[in-house]
N, C-alpha and C positions, 0 to 999 in steps of 0.2 A: 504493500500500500504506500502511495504518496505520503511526505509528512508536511507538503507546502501546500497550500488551496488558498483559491482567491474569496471562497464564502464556507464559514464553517457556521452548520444551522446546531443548537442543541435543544432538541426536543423533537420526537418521531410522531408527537400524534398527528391528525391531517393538514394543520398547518404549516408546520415545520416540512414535514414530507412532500406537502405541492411545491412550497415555496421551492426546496431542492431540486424538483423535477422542471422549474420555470428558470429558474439559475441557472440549471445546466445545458437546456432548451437554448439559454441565451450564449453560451458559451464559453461560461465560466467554471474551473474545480470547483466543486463541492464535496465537502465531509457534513456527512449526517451523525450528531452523537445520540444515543440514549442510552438512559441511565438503566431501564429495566430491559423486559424480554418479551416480542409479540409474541401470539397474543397476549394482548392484557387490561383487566378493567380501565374504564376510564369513562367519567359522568361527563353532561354533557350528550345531548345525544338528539335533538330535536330539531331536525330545520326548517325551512320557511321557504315561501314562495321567492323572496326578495335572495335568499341565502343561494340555494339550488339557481337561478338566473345568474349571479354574481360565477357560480362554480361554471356555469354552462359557459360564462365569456372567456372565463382565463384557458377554460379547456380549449375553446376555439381560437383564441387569440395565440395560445401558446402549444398549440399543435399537438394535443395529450386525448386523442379520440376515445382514449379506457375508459377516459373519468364521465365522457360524455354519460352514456348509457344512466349514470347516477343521479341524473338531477332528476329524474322522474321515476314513481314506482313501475310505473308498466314495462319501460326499458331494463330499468335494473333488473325485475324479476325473469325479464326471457336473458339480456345476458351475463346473469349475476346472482342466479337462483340460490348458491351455497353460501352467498354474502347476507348475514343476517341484518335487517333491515324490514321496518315498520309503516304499515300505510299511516298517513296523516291527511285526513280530508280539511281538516281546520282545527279548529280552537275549540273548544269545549268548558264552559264554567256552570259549576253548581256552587252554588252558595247555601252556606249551612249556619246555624244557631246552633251553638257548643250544647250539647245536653239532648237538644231537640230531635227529634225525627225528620229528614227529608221530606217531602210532596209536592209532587209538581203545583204550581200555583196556575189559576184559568189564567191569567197576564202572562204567564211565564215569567215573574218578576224576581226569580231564585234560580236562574239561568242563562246562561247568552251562549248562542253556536253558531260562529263563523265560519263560513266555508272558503276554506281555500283555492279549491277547483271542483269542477261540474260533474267528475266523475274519476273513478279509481287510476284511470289508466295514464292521466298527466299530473296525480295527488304528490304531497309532499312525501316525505318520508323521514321516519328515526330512523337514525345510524345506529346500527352496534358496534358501536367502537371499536371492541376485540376483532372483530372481521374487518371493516372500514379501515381503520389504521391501518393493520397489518396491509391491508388490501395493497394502501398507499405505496408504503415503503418497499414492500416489492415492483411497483413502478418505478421508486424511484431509482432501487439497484439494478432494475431492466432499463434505465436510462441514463448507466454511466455514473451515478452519483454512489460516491466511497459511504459507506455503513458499517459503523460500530455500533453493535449494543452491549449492554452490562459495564458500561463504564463507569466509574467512581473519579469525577473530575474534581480537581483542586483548583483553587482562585489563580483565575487568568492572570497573563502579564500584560500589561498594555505597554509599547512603546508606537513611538513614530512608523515603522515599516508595520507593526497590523499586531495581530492577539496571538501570543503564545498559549498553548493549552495542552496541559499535563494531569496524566491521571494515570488509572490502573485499572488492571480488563485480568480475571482470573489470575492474577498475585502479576503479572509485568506489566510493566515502567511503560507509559507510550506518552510521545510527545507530538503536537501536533502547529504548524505556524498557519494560522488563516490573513488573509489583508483586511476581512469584515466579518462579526462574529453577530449574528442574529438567535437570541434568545424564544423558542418558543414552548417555554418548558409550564407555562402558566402559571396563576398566583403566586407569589411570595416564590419564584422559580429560582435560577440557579446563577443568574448575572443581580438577583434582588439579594441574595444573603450571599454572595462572593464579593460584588464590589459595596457592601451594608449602602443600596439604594434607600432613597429617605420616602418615606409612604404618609401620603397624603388622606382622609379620611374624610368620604363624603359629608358635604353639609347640609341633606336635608335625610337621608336616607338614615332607617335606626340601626343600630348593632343589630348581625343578622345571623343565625345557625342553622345549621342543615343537617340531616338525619337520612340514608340511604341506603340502599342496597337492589339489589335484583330477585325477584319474585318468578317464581312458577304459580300455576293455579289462580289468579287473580279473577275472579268471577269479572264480567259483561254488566256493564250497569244497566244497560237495555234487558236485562234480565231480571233485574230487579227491580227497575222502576219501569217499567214499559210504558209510552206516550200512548192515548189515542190518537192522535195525530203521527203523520208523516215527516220528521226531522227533513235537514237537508243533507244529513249522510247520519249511519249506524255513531251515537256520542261518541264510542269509544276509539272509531277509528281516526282516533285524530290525537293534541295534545291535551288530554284531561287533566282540568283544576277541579280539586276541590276545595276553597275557597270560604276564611274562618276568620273571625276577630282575631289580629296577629298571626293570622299564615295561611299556607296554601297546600297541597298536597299533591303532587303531579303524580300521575298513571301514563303512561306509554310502552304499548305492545312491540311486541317484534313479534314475525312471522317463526321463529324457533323455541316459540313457546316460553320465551322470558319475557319478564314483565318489567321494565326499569321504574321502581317510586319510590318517592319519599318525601320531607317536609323539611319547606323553611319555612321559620318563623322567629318574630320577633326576640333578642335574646330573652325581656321579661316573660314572654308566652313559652321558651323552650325552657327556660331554669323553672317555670312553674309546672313541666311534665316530665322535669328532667331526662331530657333528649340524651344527654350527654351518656345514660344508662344504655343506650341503643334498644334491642327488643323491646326491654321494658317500659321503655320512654314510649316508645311505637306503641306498643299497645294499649300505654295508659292514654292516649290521644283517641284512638279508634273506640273508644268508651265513649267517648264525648261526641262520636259522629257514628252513632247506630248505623247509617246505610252505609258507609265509608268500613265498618267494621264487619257488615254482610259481605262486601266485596270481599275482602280479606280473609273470610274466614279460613276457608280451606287451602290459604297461602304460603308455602313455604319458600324461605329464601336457600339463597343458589350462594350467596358469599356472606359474611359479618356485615352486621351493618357498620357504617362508616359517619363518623360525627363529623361536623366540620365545625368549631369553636366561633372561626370568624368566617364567614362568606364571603361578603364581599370586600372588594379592594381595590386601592389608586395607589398608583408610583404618582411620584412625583416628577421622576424622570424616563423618558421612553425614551432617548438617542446618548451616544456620549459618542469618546472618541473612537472611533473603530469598532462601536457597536449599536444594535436597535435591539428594542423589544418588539416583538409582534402584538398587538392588540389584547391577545388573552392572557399574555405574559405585563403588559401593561397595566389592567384594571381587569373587573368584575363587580357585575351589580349582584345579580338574584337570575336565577333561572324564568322565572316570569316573563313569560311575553316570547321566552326562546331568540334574545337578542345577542346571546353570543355568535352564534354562526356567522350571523353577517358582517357584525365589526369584525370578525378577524377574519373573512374572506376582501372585506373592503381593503383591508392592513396588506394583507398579500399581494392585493390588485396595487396596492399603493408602489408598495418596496419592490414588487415586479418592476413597473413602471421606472422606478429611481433608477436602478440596475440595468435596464433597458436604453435609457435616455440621458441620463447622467453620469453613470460610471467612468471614474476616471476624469471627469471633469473638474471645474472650478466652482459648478454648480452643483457640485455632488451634495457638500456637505448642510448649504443654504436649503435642497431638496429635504434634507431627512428632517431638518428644522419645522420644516413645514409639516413634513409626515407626522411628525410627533403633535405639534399643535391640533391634529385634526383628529389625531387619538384620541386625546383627554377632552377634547371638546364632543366628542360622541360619545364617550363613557358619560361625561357627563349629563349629555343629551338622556341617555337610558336612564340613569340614575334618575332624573326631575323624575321621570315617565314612571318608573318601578316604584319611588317611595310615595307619591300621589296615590296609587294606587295600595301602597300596605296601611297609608294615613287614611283609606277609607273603606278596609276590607268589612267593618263592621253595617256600610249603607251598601248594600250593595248596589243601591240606585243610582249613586255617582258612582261606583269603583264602576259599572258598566260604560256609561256614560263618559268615562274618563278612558277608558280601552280602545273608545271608536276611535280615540288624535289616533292612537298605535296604528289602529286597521286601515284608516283612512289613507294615512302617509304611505303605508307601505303599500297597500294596493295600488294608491294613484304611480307613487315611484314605479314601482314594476310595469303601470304598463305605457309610461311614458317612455320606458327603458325597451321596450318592445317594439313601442312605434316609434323609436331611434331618436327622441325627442328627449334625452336626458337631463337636457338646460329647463327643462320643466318644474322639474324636482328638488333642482338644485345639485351641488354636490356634498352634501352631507347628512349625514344617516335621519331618518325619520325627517325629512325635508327642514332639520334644525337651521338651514341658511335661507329658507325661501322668504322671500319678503314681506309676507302677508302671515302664511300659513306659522311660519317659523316663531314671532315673537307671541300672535295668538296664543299659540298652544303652548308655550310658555306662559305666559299670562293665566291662561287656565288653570296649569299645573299649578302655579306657583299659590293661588286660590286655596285649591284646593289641601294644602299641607295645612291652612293654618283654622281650626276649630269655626265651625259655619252655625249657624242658625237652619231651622227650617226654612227660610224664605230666601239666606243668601245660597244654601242648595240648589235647591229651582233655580235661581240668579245663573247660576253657574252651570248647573245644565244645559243651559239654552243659550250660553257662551260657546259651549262645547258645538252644538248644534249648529251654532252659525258658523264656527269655525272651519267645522269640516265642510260645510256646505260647497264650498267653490273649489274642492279637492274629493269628493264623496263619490267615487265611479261603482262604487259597491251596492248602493242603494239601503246604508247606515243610517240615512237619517227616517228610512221610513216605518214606521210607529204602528202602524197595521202589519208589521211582519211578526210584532211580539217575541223581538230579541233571536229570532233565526233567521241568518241571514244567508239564503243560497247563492251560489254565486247563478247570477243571469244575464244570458246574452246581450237583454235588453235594458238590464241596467249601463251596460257598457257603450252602448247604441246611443242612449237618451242621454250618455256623458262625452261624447264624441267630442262638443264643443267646448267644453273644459280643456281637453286636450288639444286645442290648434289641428282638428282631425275632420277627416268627413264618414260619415257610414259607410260607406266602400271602405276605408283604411281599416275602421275597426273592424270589418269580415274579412278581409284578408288578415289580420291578425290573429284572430279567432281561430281561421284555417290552421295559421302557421304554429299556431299553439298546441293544435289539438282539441283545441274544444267542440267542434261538431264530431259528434257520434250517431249512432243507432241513437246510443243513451241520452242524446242532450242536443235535438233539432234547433235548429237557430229559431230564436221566438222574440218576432217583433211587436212591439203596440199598437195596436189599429192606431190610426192617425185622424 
């Protein structure tokens, strides 16, 4: 093996592993480090419509056709059947009273189901990471890029010519010289306790814990609470909240019969069911949410549960000399909402880009200045977004209401990005730069944190309302759908003109997407 490279990545989950295979696409050595052994757990695991289009560009832009097949379930499963992986039709929330029993309500006011797509075979998907990773990393060592795993590395040396990196691999000595060293080892990772990075601590968001593991048997909530009514896909095949003063409880299937869940919640809400106990914590919780406790019943876990003390997290610094962090090595809010995918495929597209266009230059270093600024300013963006939402998990009438900025931004993003019209959107996550939409929904959030009255509630919903209204191609704001929201051809029709778009564009979009099927004829509004 080489001991010189011009990029040394440390971290093999899917991050680190693209970034490698885009590096070396460009022409540059690469060493890949990780510390552990594929397979191997790793949370995390839910992506998004906005997430899967980001993965679909870099595959196309960086000439990596494997990954293509991934960004949808229907492709993946014809060719990627043995890669375990999870339909996601959309978002899924139930809202619960600690004590109380579940029931649908006739409003449906203890619920919200957004759909992602019209039908299974262009749906999102969960990643099983054990497979998905590994997946990766074997591209990436079918693509020329050097891999070591089982490394035990020691605090880098920085000089002028690039990053010395020494460790030990089964008892020998390996030394290794990169010119740029990219961290994507995640939270509190391995450039954050090597060079003692200074971490910063969101300001609106509460101290947060997390409690997890992987489940077999997880009962179908469509099984125990069955609608008379027609949903806009099966609840469960999507990202399931179940959604509690001080926290939440996500459910996500895979097709190999695991089940990924568990809970964050406030630290005061996790030291009062002491989480920190693992099973015990879990099940004194699942007492308090009877139907959350029927699903589980017959559940057995596949690994220990896993605490997490502190959740989320901010460096204060993402770039320095001769090195970056990647976006998920940077910060973390909260699983909620499944906003990591995207920030650290945006980070990738980003540090591709540098690499691409800068390398070697005089604008190299001015470039990552920049990349970092847009980091912490999208962390930050999720952070407003996620703690608005834990400040109100007890109304669930605003925490809904406060969900549509989330849905509204990302759907209009995506399909402005579709109809090649990106300067729409803006260029930063959840349209945090657009001119209208961006300080609004800020404005909301910001509302929303600080203790309401009945009447500045209502106030503030109908903030929300107006907000999304001139970015709303999902048909969110409409109040007769009683919180399900399918995805329809002709809500996208009837938003043409949001988009600088004519009805032709948005059918040929449609096409190019996949969205007419048998299952899902195009359906206009009489006019």
């Amino acid at each position: 093996m080489n001991i010189s490279f011009d990029i040394a990545i440390v971290g093999s989950g899917f991050g680190g592993s693209l970034l490698a295979m885009i590096a070396r696409h460009l022409g540059h050595s690469v060493l890949l480090l990780e510390r552990g052994l594929h397979p191997r757990f790793a949370i995390g695991e839910s992506s998004t419509p906005l997430a899967n289009l980001l993965l679909e560009e870099l595959a196309r832009r960086y000439e990596l056709p494997g990954l293509l097949p991934l960004t949808k379930w229907g492709t993946w499963q014809k060719q990627y059947p043995k890669i375990g992986c999870g339909l996601k039709r959309g978002f899924t929330f139930y809202h619960h009273t600690l004590g109380v029993p579940w029931t649908e309500r006739p409003d449906r006011g203890n619920q919200l189901m957004v759909a992602a797509s019209p039908h299974d075979s262009i749906a999102d998907t969960h990643w099983y990471r054990p497979d998905f990773d590994h997946l990766l990393v074997r591209e990436a060592q079918a693509r020329g890029v050097d891999y070591v795993d089982r490394v035990a590395l020691q605090k880098p040396k920085i000089s002028s010519s690039g990053i010395t990196l020494a460790g030990q691999r089964a008892g020998e000595a390996l030394t290794w010289h990169a010119r740029f060293l990219i961290d994507a080892t995640g939270p509190r990772g391995f450039l954050h306790q090597a060079l003692a990075l200074p971490e910063k601590s969101f300001p609106h968001l509460p101290d947060t814990q997390a409690l997890f593991t992987h489940f077999t048997g997880v009962e179908r909530m469509e099984n125990i609470c069955a609608s008379d009514q027609t949903p806009p896909y099966p609840a469960d095949d999507a990202a399931l909240h179940h959604v509690f003063e001080g926290g939440w409880i996500w459910v996500l299937r895979f097709n190999n019969g695991i089940t990924s869940a568990g809970v964050a919640a406030t630290s005061g809400r996790a030291n009062e069911l002491h989480l920190e106990q693992g099973v015990a914590g879990w099940n004194r919780l699942l007492e308090r949410l009877p139907i959350v406790r029927e699903q589980f019943a017959h559940a057995k876990t596949q690994i220990p549960f896993i605490h997490a003390p502190r959740l989320s997290f901010r460096s204060a610094a993402v770039v320095g000399s001769g090195w970056a962090l990647l976006p998920s090595a940077a910060g973390f809010v909260d699983p909620l909402l499944s906003t990591g995918f995207p920030l650290t495929l945006l980070g990738v597209a980003r540090l591709a880009e540098i690499m691409e266009r800068d390398w070697e230059t005089d604008r190299f270093e001015t470039a990552l200045e920049t990349y970092a600024e847009q980091t912490l300013q999208e962390v930050d963006t999720a952070e407003e977004m996620v703690a608005a939402l834990y400040a109100n998990m007890n109304d669930f009438k605003v925490f809904r209401a406060l969900s549509l900025l989330y849905f509204a931004a990302a759907s209009f993003t995506e399909t402005a990005l579709r109809l090649g019209r990106p300067e729409l959107a803006g260029d930063s996550f959840l349209m945090g730069d657009h001119p209208l939409f961006g300080p609004q929904s800020r404005d909301c959030l910001r509302r929303a944190l600080a203790p309401l009255t009945p009447l500045e509630k209502e106030r503030l919903i109908a903030k929300v309302y107006e907000t999304i209204a001139p970015v709303d191609v999902a048909g969110l704001g409409d109040l007769a759908r009683r919180n399900w929201f399918p995805v329809e051809a002709s809500d996208l029709l009837k938003s043409a003109p949001k988009l600088g778009a004519t009805e032709m564009e948005i059918d040929e979009l449609l096409v190019r997407c996949g969205f007419h099927s048998r299952h899902t004829p195009l359906r206009r509004e009489k006019r």
